[in-house]
C-alpha positions, 0 to 999 in steps of 0.5 A, a space after each residue: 489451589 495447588 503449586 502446579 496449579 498457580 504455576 500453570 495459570 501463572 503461565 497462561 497469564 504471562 503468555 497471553 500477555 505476551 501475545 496481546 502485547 506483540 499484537 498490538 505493537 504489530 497493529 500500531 507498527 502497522 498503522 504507522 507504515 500505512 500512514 508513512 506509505 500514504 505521505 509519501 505517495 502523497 508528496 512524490 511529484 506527479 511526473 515520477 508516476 508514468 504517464 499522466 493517462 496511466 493514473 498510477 498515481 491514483 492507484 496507489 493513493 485509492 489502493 493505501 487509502 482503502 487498506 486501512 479497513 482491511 485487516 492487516 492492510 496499511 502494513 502490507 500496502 505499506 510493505 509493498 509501497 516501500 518494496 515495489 513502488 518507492 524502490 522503482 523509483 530509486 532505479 528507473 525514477 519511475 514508481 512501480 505499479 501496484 498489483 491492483 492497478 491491473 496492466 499499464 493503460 495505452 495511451 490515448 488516441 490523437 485529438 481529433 481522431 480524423 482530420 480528412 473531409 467528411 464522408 460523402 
């Protein structure tokens, strides 16, 4: 083989090892978010989600949990856990809600839904 050969093939080596390494540290780095994300959802209390009905608690747990099969999914989940959710609340006390929980649910009826005599 030839200098410009070994050199070439030298180079090919160095950088496929390069690129190799930067995906497995951005695969760890990631998996390392998601779990981070999934404590901390895990830990914030109950009341700092909204109203009990609007299951925003839930959202984020089902929505963490299922990112984790999904290629490159615990580092965005957790991106947009630590971006979106945990920085509402540090502002209003009140998480965000995730974009995959669609619009914030209305509140339920009163229970009973009538209180007059029964119809005739």
């Amino acid at each position: 083989m030839t200098a410009a050969g070994l050199f070439v093939a030298e180079g090919f080596t160095a950088v496929f090892i390069a690129i190799w390494l930067a995906l497995i540290v951005i695969g760890f780095g990631g998996l390392a978010v998601g779990v981070a994300a999934l404590i901390d959802v895990a830990r914030t209390p109950t009341e700092r989600f909204g109203p009990w009905w609007d299951n925003t608690r839930q959202a984020w747990l089902i929505g963490i949990a299922v990112s984790f099969v999904v290629p490159f999914g615990p580092i965005i989940s957790g991106i947009v856990w630590f971006t979106g959710g945990r920085s509402g609340l540090r502002t209003t006390g009140v998480a965000g809600r995730p974009f995959w929980g669609g619009a914030p649910k209305p509140p339920p009826p009163p229970w009973p839904p009538y209180w007059g005599p029964p119809a005739p």
